[in-house]
N, C-alpha and C positions, 0 to 999 in steps of 0.2 A: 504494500500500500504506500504511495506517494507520502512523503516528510516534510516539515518545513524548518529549515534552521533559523535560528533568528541571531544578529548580535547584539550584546552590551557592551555598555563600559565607559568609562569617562571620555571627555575631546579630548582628541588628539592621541590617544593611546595606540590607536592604527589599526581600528575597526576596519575601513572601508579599503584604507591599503593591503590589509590582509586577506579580503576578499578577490583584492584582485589580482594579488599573486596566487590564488588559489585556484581561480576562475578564469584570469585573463579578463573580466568582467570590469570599468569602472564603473562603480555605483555614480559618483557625482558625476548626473549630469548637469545641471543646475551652471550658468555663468555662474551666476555669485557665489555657488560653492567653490569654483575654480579658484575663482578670484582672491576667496577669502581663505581659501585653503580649511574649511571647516563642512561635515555634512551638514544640509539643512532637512529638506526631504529625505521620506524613503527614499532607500534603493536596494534595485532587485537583480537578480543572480541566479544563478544553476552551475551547479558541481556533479560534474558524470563521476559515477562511481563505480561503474561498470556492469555487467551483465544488466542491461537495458534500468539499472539503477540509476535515474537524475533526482538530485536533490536541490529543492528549490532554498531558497537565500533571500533572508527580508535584513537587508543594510538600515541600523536606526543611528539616529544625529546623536550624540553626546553631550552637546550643550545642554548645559540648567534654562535656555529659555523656548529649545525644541522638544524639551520632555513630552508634551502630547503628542507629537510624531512620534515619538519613540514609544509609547503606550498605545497607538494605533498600528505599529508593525508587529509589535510584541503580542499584542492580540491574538494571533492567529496564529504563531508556533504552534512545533510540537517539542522542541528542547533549543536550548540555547548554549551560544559560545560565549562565554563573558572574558570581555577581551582586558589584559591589564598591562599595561606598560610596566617592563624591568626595570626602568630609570627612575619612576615615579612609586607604583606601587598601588595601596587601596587609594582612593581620591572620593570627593562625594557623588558624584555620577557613578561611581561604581557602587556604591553602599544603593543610592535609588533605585537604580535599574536594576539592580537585585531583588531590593524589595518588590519592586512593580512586576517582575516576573514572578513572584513570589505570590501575588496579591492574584495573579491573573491564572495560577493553578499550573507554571510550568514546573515540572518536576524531575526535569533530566537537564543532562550539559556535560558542557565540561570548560574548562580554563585555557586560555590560549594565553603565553606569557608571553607579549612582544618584545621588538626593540631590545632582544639579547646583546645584539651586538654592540652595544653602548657600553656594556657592564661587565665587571668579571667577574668570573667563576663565584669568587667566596661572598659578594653581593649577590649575585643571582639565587643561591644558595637561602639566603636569610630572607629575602623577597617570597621564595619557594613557604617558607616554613611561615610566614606570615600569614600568606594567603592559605595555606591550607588550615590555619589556626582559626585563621577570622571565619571560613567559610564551613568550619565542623559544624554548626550547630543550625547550620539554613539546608537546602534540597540540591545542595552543590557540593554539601559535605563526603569525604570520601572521594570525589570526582576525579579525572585525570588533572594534572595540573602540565601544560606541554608546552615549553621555552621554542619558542620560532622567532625566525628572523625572515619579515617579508624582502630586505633587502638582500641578504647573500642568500637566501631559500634557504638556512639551516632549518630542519627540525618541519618541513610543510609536509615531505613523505609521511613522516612519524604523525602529523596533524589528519592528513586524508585518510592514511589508515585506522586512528582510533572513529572517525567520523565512520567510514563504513563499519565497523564494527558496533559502534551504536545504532547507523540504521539498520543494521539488518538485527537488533534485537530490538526495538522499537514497536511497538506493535498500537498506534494510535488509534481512536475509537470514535466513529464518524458516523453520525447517521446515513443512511443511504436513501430514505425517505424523502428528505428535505432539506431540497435545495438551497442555498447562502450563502450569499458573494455580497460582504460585505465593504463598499467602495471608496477606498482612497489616495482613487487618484481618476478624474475625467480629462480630458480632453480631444479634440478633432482631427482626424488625417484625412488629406485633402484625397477625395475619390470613392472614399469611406463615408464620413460623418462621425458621430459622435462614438465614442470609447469609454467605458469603464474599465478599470483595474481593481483586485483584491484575490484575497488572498480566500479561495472556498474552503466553509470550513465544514462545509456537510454536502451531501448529494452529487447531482450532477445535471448536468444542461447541456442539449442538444444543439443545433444548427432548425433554425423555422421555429421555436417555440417560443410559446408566448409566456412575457416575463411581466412583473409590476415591481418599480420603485417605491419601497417601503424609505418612511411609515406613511409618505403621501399615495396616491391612487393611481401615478402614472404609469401609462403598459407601455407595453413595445415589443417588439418581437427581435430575434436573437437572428441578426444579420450574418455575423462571422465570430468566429473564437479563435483564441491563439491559446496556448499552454506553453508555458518555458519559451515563448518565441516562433514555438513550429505552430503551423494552422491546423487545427483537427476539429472530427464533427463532432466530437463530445468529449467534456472536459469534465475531469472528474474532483472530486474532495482532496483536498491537501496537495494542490497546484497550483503558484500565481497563475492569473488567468485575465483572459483581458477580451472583453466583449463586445461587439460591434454593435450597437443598437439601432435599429432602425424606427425612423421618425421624430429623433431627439436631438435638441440641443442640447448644446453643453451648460447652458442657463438652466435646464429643464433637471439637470441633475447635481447632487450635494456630497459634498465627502462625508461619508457619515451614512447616506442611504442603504439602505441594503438591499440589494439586488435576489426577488425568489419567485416562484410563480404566483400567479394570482390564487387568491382565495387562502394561503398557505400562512398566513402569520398578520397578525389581529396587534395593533399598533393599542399604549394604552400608555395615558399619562397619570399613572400611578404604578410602581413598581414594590413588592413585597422583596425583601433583600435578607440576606443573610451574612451581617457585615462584620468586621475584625479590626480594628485599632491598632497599626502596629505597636509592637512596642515602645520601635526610636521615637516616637510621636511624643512631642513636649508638650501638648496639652490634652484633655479627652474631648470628642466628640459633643457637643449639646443636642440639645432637642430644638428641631426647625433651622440648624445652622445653614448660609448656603452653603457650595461647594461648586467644584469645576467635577462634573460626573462624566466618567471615562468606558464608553460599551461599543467594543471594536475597535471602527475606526473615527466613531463619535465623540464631541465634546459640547455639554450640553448644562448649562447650569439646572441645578436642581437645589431642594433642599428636605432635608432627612427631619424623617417624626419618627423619633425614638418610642415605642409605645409601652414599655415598661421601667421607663425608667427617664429621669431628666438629663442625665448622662453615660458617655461612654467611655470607659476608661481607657489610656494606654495595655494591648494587651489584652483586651474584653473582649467578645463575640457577642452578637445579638440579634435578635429579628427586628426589622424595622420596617420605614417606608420610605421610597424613592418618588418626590411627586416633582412633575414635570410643566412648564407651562406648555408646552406641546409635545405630541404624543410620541413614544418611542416603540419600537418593533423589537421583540427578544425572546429567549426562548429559555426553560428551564434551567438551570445551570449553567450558563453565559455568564464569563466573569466580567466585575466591572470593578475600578480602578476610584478612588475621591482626592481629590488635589484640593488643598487648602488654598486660599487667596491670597494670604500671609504670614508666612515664608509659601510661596508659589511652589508646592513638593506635599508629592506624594503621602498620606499617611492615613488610608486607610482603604478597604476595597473587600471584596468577596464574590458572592454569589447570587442570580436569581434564583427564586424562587416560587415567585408570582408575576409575571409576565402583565398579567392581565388584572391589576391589583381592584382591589374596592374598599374605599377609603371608611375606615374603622375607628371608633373610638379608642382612645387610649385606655388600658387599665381595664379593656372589656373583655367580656368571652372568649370574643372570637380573636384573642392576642394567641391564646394557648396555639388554635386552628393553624394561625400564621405557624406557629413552631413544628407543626407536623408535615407543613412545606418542604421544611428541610430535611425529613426521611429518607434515609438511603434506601427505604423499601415502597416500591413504584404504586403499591394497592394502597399505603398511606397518605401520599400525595395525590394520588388524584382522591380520594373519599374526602380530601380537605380543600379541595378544590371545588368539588361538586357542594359543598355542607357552604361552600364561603361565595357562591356562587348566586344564593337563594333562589325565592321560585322562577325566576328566568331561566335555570340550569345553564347549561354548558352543552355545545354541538361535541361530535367526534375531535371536528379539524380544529377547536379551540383545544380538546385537550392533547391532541399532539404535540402542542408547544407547552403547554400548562404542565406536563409532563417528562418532556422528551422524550418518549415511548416510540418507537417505530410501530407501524401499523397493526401488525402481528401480536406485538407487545400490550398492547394496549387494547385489542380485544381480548385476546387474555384477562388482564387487568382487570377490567370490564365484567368478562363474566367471571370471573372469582369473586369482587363486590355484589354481583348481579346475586349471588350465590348466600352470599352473605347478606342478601335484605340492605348493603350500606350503597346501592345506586341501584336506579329504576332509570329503564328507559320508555320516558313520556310522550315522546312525539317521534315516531318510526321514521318518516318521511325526513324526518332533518337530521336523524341522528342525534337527538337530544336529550340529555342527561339531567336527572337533578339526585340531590342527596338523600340517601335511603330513610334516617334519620329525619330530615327537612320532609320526607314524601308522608311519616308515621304523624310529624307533631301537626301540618296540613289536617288529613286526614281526621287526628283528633278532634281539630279547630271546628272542622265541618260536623261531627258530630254533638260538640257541645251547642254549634248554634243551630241547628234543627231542633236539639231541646229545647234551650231557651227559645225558639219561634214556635214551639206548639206548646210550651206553658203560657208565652205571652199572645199567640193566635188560635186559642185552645179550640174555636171554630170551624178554621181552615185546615182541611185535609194535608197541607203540605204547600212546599215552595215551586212555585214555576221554574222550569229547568232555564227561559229567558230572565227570570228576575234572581236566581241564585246569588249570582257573583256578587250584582249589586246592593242585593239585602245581607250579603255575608259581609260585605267591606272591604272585601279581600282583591287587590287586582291581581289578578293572576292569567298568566296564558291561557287561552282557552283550552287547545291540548292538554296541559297538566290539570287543567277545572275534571276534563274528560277523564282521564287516567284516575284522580282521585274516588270521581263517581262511579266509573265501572269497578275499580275496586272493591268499594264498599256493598255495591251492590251483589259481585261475586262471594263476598264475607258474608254477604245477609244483616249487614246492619242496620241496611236502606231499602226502600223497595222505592218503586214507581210505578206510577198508576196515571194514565192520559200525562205523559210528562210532566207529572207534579212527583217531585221528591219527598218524603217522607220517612222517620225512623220505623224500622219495623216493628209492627204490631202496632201502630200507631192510628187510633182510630177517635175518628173525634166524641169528644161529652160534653154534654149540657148540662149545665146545673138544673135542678128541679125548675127553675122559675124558668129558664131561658126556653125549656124542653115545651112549658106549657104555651112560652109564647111562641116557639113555634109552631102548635099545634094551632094554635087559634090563627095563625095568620094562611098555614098551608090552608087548613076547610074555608077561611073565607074565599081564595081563592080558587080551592076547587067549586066550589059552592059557585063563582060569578060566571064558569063558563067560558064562552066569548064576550061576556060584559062586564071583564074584572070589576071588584071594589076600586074606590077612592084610596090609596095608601090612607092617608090622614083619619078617616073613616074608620076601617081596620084599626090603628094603632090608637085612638082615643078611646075608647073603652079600656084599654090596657095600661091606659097612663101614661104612654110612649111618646118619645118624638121618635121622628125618621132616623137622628145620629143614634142617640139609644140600642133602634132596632138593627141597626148598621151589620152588625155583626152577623144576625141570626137570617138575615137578610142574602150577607155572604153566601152564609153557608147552605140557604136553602138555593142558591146559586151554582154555588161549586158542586150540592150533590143534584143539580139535574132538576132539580123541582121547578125551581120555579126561574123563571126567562124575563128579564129586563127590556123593554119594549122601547122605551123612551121616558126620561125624569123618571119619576115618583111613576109611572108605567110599568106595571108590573102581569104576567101571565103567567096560569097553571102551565106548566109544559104540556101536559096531556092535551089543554085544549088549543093549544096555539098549535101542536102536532097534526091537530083533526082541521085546522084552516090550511097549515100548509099538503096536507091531504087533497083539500078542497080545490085549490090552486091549480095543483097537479093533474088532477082529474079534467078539469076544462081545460087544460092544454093540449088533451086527446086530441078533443075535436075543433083547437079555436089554434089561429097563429097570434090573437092577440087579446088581449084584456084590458077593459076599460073600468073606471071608478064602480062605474054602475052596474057593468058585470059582477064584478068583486062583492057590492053589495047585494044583491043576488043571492052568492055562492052563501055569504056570512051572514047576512042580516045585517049587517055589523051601521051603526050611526057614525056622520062622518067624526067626531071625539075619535071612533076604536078605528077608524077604518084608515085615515092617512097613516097614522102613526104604524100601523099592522103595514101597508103595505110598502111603506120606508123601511120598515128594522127587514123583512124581505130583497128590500134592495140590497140594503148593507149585508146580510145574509147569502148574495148571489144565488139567490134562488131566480129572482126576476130582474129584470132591467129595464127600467122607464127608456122610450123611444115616445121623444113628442108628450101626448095624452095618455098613452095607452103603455103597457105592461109587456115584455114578452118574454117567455120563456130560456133564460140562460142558459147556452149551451155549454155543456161539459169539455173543455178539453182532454 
């Protein structure tokens, strides 16, 4: 699998000279690198190592005020050469860029001691012992330490060869799912158009496919690729790589973007973090500090919400949050780097953990949740991703980044939770997730307030499946509304009857008095026929007003009885049933029906007769044309 070396080390120590006695390669291209004799920019390189072995070469600047170039090439290693001048020794760009490799998870290398040739033996000697002294206790400890001279070539054999020997035990660990080419460095070749460069640190990309500039929305399709300089139709993970983009300017794109397919990573200006203070750090972290925030080849102010605590000490670890004034693109375990404003260096950095954060109280619950982020066991992370997610949930392709799972992996994952009752999948058609936990305390929610609606509507059979949501309070997707109630359903806690929900067993009571009023108000109405009572009539014998009887009214509504005409218009179902009988029958033999027909059929006085054959209309049984009535055809 393709390698990326990367160098450190203070200016002038003879970083980029020693690549290019290695390579043939200069990194500065830059006039004013020339000029000034110092890198500014990256630069980039490849060392054949033989049996179709190329290793690619990220050149970082040494100066204390190009550090974020240098934390931008450093990115995307996979081990480093930290380069140290004989003459000189440790210097502070060496002490940083150690850390900032440190900070950024690289954990291989080795030591290149330059500019031997300045020094003798018994100096060289105590320089040796220095550096291996200083570097026992960091991820360089034990490492080769190997005295070269790019100017006479002492000691570059002995350099190539420990370097192949570390790539070929090397074994780097790359998604293959998802694609990231994170860019910097753009510009134009005249016949071409526009170019990105980076450094891939997962997947791979074809020649015709369609790409998007994250974390904005720009596409473009993959005009040409080069790899190490040669043209080929598909470039793969752990290759500089430089991409022809077609339909873009160079305005149209940022150093900093990251180049992946569409739909494939979910941009978010809040980042959940899992961050480390070094120790050389002379002050601790606070809560809400800003900082210079370093992910890739990004630099991005931000500022941190320590959520358990007001500070962070030199030497601490902690969860926290990364809020951004605009949005960043990243994926699980992506390191990121924090540069102070004063002293302008390095001193603190770590890991994601939430990609996709959602901004939290301090000191609350869901701190712990954040902690379970940082699980090195993948069914962890994501059940706390889904639980931190609420009832929006989480699609598949969010949790591919919210995870870093490869696709396989992550259905796995999936159904192991799936297994475990701690994730449901709610909406089939999008692939969406929510928390098993979040799907049990819903679920509860919905049953305590179907109680409380049929202690407080002890009348009404049950909730309208369209008035649910709104009478619960609860906004919720409608998919998950769906999921919750066929659940429950499937359980038997619910039942439904003409799309009214209701707890099971749940059947409605009247008290004594309300049971009598509705006995006296159904016989008046079966009693009137086609020539109901007066409501007000009805209910004054009983003491009643109309709001009073409201209820019992309902409910002689909801069970069928009795049929609401118009206002305080009210009919027995049975006999409003025998008019729309009536109706029907003369449509035998008629194509149309007039007032006076109708009166005919019912008897009815014009008081029973517009209103009966209005609530018909609204009914679709009939449909006024002109004067006359006609029979609504069914679709």
């Amino acid at each position: 699998m393709p390698v990326i070396m990367g160098t450190a080390g203070h200016i002038d120590h003879g970083k980029t000279t020693l690549i290019k006695a290695l390579t043939g390669i200069d990194c500065d291209r830059l006039s004013e690198e020339k000029k000034r004799g110092i890198t500014i920019e990256l630069g980039f390189a490849f060392l054949d190592l033989g049996e179709d072995n190329r290793l690619g070469i990220v050149d970082v600047p040494g100066h204390e005020k190009f550090v974020k170039n240098m934390v931008a090439g450093a990115a995307g290693v996979d081990f480093v050469v930290l380069v140290i001048a004989a003459d000189e020794g440790i210097m502070p760009q060496t002490r940083e860029h150690l850390e900032i490799c440190q900070l950024l998870g690289v954990s291989a290398g080795l030591v290149a001691l330059t500019k031997i040739d300045m020094v003798d033996e018994e100096w060289l000697e105590m320089v040796k012992e220095e550096v291996a002294a200083y570097l026992e206790p960091t991820f360089l400890g034990g490492a080769p330490i190997l005295p070269v001279s790019a100017h006479t070539g002492q000691g570059l054999d002995e350099l190539k060869a420990e370097l192949r020997t570390l790539v070929a035990e090397f074994k780097p660990r790359r998604r293959s799912d998802l694609f990231r080419l994170p860019v910097d460095r753009v510009f134009t070749m005249k016949g071409h158009g526009t170019v990105v460069t980076g450094t891939m640190i997962s997947g791979s990309i074809s020649l015709g496919e369609d790409v998007t500039l994250y974390p904005g929305s720009t596409t473009s399709k993959v005009r040409g690729l080069q790899s190490h300089g040669e043209t080929v139709e598909t470039a793969q993970a752990g290759r500089r790589t430089a991409v022809n983009l077609a339909g873009l300017e160079v305005d149209d794109v940022h150093r900093g973007d990251v180049l992946a397919r569409p739909g494939s990573l979910f941009p978010s200006d809040v980042w959940d973090i899992e961050l480390t203070v070094l120790e050389s750090s002379r002050l601790p972290l606070k809560h809400r500090r800003e900082i210079h925030f370093h992910h890739g080849a990004r630099d991005i102010l931000a500022r941190i919400y320590l959520l358990d605590r007001d500070e962070l000490a030199p030497g601490e670890t902690a969860v926290c949050q990364a809020r951004f004034s605009e949005p960043m693109a990243g994926v699980w375990g992506d390191r990121v780097v924090l540069r102070s404003f004063s002293p302008l260096r390095a001193f603190a950095g770590g890991r994601v953990i939430g990609p996709a954060g959602h901004r939290i109280k301090r000191f609350s619950k869901d701190v712990e949740l954040l902690g379970q982020l940082a699980s090195d066991k993948p069914e962890e992370v994501a059940a706390a991703q889904l639980e931190l997610a609420g009832p929006k949930g989480v699609s598949f392709a969010e949790l591919l980044t919210m995870t870093n799972l490869e696709t396989k992996g992550l259905e796995k994952t999936l159904g192991l939770l799936g297994g475990q009752q701690r994730a449901v999948l709610f909406d089939k058609e999008a692939r969406r997730y929510a928390g098993g936990a979040l799907a049990d305390r819903l679920a509860s929610e919905l049953l305590d307030f179907l109680a409380e609606f049929h202690r407080r509507e002890s009348m009404k059979p049950g909730v309208q499946r369209g008035e649910l949501a709104s009478s619960w309070g609860r906004d919720l997707p409608p998919k998950l509304m769906h999921f919750l109630l066929e659940r429950l359903l499937k359980k038997g806690e619910i039942e439904i009857d003409q799309d009214v929900f209701r707890l099971k067993g749940h059947k409605v009571s009247l008290a004594s008095d309300q049971a009598k009023v509705r006995e006296t108000i159904l016989g008046a109405y079966a009693g009137g026929g086609v020539t109901p009572p007066n409501l007000k009539d009805v209910l004054d014998p009983l003491g009643m007003t109309a709001k009073q009887a409201a209820p019992v009214l309902r409910l002689l509504q909801d069970q069928g009885e009795l049929v609401r005409v118009k206002d305080d218009m009210y009919y027995h179902a049975q006999a409003l049933n025998g008019i729309r009988d009536g109706i029907v029958g003369f449509f035998v033999d008629h194509e149309e029906m007039s007032a006076p027909d109708f009166k005919d059929i019912t008897g009815l006085s014009r008081k029973y007769l517009i209103p009966v054959l209005e609530y018909f209309d609204k009914e679709k049984l009939t449909v006024r044309v002109g004067d006359v009535r006609r029979l609504r055809k069914r679709s």
